[in-house]
BATI-652653 format. One line per 10 residues: number of its first residue (from 1); their letters; for each residue z, y, x of N, C-alpha, C. Coordinates in Angstrom, 2 decimals, padded with zeros to 5 digits. Example, Ala and Ser with C-alpha at 12.3 -4.5 7.8 and 13.67 -1.06 7.14 Angstrom:
# residues 2
1 = as = 007.80/-005.69/013.19/007.80/-004.50/012.30/007.80/-003.30/013.20; 007.08/-002.25/012.85/007.14/-001.06/013.67/007.87/000.03/012.90
This chain:
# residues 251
1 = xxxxxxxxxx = 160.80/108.53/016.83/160.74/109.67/017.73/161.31/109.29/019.10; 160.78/109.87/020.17/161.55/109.19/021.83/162.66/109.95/021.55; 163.17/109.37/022.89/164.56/109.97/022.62/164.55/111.13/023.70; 163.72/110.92/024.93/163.59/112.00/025.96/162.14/112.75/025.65; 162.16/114.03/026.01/160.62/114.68/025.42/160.63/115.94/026.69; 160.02/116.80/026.11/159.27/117.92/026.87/160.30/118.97/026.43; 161.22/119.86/027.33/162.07/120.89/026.53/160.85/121.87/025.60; 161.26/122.67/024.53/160.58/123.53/024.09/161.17/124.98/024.04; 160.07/125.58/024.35/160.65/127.24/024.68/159.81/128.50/023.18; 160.83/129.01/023.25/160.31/129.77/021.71/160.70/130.98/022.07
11 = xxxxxxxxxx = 159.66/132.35/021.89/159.67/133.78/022.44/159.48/134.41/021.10; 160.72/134.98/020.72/160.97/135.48/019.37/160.51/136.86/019.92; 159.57/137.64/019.20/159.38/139.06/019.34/158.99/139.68/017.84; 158.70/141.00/018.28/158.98/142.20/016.69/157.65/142.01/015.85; 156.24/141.05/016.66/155.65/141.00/015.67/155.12/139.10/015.65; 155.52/138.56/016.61/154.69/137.14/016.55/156.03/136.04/017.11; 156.14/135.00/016.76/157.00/134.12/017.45/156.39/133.22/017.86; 156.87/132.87/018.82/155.60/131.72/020.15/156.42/130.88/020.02; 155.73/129.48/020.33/156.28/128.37/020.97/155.70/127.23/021.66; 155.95/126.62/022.37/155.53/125.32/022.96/156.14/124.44/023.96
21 = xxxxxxxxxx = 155.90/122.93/023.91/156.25/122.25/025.00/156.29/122.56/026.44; 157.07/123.07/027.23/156.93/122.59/028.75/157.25/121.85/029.25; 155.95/121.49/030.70/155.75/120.59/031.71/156.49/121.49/032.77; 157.88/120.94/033.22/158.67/121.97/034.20/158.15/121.35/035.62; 157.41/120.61/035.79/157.14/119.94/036.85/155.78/121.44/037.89; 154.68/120.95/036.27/153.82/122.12/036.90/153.89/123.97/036.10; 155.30/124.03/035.47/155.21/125.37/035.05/154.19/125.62/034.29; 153.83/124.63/033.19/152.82/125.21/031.75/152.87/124.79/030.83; 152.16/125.28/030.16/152.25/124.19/028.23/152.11/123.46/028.29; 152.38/122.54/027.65/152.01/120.86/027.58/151.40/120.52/026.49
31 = xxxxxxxxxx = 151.17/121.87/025.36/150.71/121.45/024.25/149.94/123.34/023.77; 149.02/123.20/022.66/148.78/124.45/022.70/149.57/125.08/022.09; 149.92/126.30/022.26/151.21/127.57/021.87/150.86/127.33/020.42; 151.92/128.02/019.16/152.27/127.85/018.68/152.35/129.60/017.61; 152.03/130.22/016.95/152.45/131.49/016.77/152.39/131.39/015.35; 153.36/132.10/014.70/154.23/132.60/013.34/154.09/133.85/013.12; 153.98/134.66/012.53/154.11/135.98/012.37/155.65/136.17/012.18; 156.05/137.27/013.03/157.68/137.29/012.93/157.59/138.13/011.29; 158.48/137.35/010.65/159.26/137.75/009.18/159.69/139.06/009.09; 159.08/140.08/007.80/159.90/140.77/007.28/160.70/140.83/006.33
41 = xxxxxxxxxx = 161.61/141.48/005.98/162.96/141.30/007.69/162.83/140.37/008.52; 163.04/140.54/009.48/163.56/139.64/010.63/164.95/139.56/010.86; 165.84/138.66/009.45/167.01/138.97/009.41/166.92/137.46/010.38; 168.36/136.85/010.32/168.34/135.76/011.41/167.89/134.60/010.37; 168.57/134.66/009.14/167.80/133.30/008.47/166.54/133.34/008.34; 165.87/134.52/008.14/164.16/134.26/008.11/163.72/134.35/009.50; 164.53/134.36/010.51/163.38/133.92/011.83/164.31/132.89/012.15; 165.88/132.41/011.77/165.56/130.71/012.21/164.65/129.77/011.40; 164.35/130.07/010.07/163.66/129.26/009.06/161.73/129.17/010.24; 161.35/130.07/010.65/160.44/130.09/011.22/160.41/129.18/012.41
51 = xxxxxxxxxx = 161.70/129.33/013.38/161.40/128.86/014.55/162.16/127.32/014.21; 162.62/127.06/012.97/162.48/125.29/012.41/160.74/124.81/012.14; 160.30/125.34/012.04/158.61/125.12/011.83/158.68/124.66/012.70; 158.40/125.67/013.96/158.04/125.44/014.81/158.56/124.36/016.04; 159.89/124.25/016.02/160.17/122.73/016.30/159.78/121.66/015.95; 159.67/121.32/014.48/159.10/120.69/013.88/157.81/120.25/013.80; 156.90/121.34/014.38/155.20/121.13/014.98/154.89/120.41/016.28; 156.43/120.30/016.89/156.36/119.82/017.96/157.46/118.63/018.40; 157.72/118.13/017.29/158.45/117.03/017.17/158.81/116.25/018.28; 156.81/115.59/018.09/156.81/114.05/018.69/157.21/114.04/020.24
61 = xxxxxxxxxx = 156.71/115.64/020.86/156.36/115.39/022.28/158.14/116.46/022.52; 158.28/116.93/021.45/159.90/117.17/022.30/161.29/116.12/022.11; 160.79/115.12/021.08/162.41/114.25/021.08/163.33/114.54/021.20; 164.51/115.03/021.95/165.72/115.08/021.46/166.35/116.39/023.02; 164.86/116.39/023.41/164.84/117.80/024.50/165.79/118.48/024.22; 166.14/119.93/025.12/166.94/121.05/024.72/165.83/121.71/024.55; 165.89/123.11/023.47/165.21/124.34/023.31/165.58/125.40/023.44; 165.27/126.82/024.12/165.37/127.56/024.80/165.05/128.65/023.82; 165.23/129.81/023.62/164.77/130.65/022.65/165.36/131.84/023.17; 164.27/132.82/023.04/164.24/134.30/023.95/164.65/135.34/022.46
71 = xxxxxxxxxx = 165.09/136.55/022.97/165.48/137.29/021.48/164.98/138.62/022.88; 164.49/139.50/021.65/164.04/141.16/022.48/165.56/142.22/022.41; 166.90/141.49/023.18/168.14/141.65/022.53/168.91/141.34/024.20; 169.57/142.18/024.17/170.46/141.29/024.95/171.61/140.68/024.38; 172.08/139.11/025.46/172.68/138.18/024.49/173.36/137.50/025.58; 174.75/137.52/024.89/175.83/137.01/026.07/176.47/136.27/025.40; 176.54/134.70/025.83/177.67/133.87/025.55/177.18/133.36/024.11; 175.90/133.67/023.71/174.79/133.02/022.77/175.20/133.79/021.48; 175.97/135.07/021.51/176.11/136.45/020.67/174.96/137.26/021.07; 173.95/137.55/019.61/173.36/138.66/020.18/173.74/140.33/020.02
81 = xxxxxxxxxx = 173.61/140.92/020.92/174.31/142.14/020.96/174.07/143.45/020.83; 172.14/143.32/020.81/171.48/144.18/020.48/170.17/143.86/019.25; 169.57/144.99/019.05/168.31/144.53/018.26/167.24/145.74/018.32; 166.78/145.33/019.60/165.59/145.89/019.74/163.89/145.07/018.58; 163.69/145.91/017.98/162.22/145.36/017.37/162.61/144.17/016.40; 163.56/143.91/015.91/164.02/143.02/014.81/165.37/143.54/014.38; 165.33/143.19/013.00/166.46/143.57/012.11/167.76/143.62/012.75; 168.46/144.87/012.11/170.06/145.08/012.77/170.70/144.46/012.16; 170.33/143.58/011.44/171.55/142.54/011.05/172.23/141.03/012.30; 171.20/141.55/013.47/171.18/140.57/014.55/172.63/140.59/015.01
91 = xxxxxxxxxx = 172.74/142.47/015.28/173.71/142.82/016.07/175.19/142.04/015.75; 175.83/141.80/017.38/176.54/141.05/017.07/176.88/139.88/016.34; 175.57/139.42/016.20/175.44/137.95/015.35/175.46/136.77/016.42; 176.12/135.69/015.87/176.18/134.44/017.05/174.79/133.62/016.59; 173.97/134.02/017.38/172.41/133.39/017.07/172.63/132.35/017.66; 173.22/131.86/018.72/173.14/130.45/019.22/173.76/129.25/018.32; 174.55/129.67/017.66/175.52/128.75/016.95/174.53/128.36/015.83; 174.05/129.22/015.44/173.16/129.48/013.73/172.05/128.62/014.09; 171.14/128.80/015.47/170.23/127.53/015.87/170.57/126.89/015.55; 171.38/126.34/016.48/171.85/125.00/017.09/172.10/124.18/015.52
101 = xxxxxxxxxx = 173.36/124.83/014.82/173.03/124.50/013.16/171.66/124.21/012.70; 170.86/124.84/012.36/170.01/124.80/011.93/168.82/123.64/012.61; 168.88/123.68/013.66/167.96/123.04/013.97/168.34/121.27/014.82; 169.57/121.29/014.52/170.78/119.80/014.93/170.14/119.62/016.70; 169.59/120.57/017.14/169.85/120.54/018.86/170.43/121.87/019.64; 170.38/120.82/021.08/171.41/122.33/021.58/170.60/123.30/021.89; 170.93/124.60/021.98/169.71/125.38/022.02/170.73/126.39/023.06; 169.46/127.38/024.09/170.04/128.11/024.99/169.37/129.37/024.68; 170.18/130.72/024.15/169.75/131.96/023.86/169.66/132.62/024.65; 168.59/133.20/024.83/168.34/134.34/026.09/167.52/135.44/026.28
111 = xxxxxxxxxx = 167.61/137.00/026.54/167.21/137.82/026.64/165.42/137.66/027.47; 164.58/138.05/026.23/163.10/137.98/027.09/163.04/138.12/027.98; 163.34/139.00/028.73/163.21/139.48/029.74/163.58/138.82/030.85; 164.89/138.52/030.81/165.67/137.34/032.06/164.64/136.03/032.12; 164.12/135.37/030.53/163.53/134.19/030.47/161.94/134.63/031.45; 161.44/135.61/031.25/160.30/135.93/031.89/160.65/136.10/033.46; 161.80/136.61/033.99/161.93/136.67/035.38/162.50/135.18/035.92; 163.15/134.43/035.20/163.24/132.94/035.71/161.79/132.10/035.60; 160.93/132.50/034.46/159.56/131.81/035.15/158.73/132.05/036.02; 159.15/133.32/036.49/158.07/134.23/037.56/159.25/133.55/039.15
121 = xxxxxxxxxx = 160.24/133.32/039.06/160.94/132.99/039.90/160.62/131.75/040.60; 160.58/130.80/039.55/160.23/129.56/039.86/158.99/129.06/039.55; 158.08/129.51/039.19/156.44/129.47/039.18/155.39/130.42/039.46; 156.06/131.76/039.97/154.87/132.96/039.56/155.04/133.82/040.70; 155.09/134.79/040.60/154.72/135.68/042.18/155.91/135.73/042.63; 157.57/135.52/042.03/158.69/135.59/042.70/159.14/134.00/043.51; 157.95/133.18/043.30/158.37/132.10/043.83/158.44/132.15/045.61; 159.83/131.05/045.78/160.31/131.47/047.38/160.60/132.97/047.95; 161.14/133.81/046.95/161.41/134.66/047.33/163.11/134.90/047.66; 163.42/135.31/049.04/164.94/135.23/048.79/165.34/137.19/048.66
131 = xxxxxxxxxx = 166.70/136.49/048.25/166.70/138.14/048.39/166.76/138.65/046.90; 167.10/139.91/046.39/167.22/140.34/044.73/165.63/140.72/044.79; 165.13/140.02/043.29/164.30/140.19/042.84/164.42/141.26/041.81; 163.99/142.13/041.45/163.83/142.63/040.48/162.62/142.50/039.34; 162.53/142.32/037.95/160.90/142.09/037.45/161.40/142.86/036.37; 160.18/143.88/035.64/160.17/144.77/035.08/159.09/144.77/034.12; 159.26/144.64/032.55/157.97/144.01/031.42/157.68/145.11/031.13; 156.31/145.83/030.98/155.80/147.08/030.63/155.29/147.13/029.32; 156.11/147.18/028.11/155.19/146.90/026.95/156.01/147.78/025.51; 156.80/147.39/024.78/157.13/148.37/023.76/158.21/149.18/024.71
141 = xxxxxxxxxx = 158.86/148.56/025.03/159.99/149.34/025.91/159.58/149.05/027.66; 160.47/148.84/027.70/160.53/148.38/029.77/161.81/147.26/029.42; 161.36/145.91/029.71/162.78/145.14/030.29/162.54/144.87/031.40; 163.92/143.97/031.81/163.87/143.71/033.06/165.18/142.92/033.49; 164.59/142.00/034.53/165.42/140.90/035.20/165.73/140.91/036.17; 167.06/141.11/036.55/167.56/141.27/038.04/167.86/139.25/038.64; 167.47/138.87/039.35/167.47/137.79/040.04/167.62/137.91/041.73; 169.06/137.41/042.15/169.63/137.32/043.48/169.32/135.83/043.93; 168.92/135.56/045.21/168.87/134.59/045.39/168.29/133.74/044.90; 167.78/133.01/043.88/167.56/132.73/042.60/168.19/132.11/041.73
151 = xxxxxxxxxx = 169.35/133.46/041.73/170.32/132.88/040.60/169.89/134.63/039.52; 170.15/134.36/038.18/169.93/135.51/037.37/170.99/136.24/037.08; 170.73/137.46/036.58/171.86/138.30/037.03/171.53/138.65/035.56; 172.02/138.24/034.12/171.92/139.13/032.80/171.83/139.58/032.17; 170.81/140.55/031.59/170.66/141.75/030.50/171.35/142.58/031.24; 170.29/143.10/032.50/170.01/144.50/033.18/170.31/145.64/032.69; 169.01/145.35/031.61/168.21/146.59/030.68/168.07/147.76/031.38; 167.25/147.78/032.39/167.22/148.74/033.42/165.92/149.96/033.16; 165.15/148.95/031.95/164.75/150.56/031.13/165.33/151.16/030.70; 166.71/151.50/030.40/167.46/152.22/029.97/168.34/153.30/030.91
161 = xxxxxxxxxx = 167.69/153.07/032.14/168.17/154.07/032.96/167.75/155.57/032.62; 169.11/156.42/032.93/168.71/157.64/032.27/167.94/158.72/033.59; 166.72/158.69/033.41/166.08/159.48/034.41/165.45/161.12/034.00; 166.00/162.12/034.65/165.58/163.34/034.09/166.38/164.07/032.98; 166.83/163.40/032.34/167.18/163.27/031.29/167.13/162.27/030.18; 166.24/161.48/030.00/165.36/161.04/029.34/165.93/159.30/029.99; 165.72/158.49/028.39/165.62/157.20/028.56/164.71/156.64/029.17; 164.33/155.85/030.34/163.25/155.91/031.12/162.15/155.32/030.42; 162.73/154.29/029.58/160.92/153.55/028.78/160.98/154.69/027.58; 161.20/155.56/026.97/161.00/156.60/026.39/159.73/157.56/027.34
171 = xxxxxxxxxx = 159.87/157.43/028.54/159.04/157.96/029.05/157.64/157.08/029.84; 158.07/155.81/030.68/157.38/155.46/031.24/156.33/153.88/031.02; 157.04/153.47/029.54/156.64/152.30/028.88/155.29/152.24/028.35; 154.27/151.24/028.66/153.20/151.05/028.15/152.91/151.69/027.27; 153.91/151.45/026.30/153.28/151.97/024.58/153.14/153.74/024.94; 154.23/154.41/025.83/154.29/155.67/025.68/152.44/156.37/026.07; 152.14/155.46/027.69/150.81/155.87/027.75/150.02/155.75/026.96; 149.76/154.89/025.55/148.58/154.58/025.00/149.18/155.60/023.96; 150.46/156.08/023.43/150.86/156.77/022.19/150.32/158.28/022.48; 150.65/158.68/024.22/150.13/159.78/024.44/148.60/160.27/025.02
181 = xxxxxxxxxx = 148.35/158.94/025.27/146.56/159.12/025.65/146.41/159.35/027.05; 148.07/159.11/027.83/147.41/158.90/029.26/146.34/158.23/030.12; 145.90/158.62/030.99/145.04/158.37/031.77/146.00/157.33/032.48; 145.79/156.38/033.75/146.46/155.93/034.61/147.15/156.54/035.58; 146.22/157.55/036.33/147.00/158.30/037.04/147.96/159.03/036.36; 147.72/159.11/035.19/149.05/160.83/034.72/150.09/159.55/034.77; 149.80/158.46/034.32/150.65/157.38/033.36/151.50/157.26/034.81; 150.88/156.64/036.21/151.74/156.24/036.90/152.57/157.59/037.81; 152.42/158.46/037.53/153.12/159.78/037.94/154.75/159.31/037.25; 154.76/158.97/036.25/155.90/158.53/035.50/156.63/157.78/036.14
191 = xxxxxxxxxx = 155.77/156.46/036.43/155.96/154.87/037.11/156.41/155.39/038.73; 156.16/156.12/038.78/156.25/156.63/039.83/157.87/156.87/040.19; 158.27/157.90/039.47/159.65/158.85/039.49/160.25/157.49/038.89; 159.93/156.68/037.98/160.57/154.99/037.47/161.66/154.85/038.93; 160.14/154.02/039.10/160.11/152.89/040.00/161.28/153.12/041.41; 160.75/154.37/041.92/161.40/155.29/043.04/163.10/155.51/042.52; 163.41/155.80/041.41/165.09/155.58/041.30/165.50/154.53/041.14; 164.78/153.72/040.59/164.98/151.44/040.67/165.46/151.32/042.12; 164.42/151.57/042.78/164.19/151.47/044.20/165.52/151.90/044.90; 166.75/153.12/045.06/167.18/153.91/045.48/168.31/153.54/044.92
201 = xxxxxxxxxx = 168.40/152.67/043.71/169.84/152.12/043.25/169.77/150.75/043.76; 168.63/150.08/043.87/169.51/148.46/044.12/168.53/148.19/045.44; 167.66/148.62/045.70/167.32/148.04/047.34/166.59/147.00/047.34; 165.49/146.44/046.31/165.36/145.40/045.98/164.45/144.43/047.50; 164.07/142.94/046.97/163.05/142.86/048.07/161.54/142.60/047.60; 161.74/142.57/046.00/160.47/142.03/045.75/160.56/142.69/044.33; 159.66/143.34/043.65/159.35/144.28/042.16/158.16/143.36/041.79; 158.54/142.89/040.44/157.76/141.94/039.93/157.52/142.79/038.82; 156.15/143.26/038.42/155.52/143.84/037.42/155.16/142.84/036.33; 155.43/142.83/034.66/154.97/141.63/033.66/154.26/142.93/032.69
211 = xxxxxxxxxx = 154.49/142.39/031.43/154.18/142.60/030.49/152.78/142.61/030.19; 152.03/143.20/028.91/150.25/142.82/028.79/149.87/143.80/029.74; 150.31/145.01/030.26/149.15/145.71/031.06/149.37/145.21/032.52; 150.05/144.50/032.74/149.91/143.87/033.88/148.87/143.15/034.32; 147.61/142.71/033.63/146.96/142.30/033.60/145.34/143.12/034.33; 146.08/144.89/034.15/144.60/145.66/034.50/145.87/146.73/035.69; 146.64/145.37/036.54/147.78/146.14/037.36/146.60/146.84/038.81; 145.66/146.59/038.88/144.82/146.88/040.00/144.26/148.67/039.36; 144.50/149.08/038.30/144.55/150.49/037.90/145.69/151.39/038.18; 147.13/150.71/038.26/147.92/151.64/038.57/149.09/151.37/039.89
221 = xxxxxxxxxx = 149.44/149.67/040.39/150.24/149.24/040.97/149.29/149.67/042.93; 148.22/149.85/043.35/147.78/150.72/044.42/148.49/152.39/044.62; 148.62/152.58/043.41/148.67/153.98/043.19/150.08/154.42/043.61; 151.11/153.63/043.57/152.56/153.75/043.43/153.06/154.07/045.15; 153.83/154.38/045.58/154.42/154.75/046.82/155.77/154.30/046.73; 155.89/152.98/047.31/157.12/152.72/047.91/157.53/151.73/048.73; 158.96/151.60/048.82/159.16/150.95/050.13/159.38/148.74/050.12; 159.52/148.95/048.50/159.49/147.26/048.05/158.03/147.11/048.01; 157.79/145.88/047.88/156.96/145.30/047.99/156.59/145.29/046.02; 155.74/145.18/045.64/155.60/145.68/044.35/154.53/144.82/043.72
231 = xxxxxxxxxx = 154.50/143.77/043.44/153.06/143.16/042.59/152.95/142.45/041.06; 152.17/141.84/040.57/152.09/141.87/039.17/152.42/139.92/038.87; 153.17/140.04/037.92/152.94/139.16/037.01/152.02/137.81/036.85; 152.41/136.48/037.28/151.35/135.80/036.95/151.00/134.77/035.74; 151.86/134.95/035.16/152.41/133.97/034.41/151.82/134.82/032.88; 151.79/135.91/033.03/151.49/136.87/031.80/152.64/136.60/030.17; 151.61/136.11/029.54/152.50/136.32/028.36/152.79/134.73/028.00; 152.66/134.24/029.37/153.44/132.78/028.95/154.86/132.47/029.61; 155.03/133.29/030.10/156.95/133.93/031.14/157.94/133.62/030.27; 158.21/134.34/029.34/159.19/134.21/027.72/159.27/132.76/027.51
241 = xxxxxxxxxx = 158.08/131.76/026.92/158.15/130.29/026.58/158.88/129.59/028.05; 158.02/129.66/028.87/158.25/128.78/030.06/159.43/129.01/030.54; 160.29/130.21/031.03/161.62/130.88/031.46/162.61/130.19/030.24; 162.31/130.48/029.13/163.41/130.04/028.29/163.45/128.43/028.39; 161.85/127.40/028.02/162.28/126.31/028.51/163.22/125.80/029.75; 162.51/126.40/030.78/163.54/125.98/032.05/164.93/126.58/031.99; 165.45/127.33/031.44/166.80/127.21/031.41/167.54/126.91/030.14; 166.72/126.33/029.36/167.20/125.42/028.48/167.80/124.29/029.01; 166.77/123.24/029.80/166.76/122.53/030.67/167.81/122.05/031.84; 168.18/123.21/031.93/169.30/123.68/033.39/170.58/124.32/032.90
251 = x = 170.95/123.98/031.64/171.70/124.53/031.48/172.57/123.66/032.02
């Protein structure tokens, strides 16, 4: 086996676990992705037993790399602290240590969301941007990555702002439009009252839209009224792998 390889980045989520080699040079796979069905339970031994596969599929071309691994959780100091969409046996579990065991390399744990706004930072529509970035994933919930300068700023979780009353991705999250049968316009009336208190707490300079409907963002991101600059995602649903590689990498 070499001894230097390709870091590998692994995007643990509530129904599929990704993985693959990155090329940090040009920001892409280096090999084709990789997907597992995430384990029920998704206690931590049955999704590290998974994401050992998946190292393991990718042996030759990662060698003795670091690996990067995203959790739908926020996670400080390689404790995870939440458990959004996977088993509560996460909470407060030291997932980094239990890798790193498990899989005899060093491994860097990190909130999807942050890993998706460090690849949009340094490969995707936040690239050369100075100034706080904000990027915001539209899909079971709302996450989101605050990035200054381009340094990252932690498990935001700025869908969790309480707007109206109401938890804001309770109201304004992908899944809510397709659960309630919105149209786009009703949908971004929501995105709307969102976006506009985002806006009014941190001042941002650049709103980076991800997640899968980012993809049909020319239906609702025209529609929006405000004073940041506001555009979509380019990286799509390869942000999670690539973000976690590169700061595997950099650690």
């Amino acid at each position: 086996m070499a001894k230097h390889g390709l870091p590998l980045g692994i995007d643990v989520g509530g129904s599929g676990i990704k993985g693959a080699p990155v090329d940090l040079d040009e920001g892409a796979f280096a090999a084709k992705r990789m997907r597992i069905d995430t384990p029920v339970p998704s206690t931590p031994d049955a999704i590290a037993d998974v994401i050992s596969g998946i190292v393991d599929h990718f042996d030759e071309v990662r060698g003795d790399s670091p690996i990067g691994i995203t959790m739908p959780s926020v996670v400080t100091h390689g404790i995870v602290r939440s458990a959004a969409n996977i088993d509560k046996s996460w909470i407060d579990f030291e997932g980094e240590k239990l890798f790193e065991a498990k899989l005899g390399h060093d491994v860097v744990l990190v909130n999807d969301a942050d890993a998706a706004g460090v690849a949009e930072l340094h490969y995707g529509a936040a690239k050369g941007q100075k100034g706080l970035v904000v990027m915001t994933t539209l899909g079971t919930g709302i996450g989101s990555a605050l990035i200054y300068d381009g340094v990252l700023i932690p498990n935001s979780e700025l869908g969790h702002l309480e707007i109206d009353g109401y938890d804001a991705e309770t109201r304004a999250a992908s899944s809510i439009k397709d659960k309630e049968g919105l149209s786009y316009p009703e949908w971004t009336k929501r995105l709307q009252r969102y976006y506009s208190h985002l806006e009014a707490l941190l001042w941002p300079d650049l709103i980076v839209v991800g997640g899968g409907v980012s993809k049909d963002h020319e239906e609702f991101l025209p529609l929006l009224k405000l004073k940041t600059p506001i555009v979509p995602a380019k990286l799509e649903n390869k942000a999670g792998i690539i973000g976690a590689a590169w700061l595997a990498a950099h650690k």
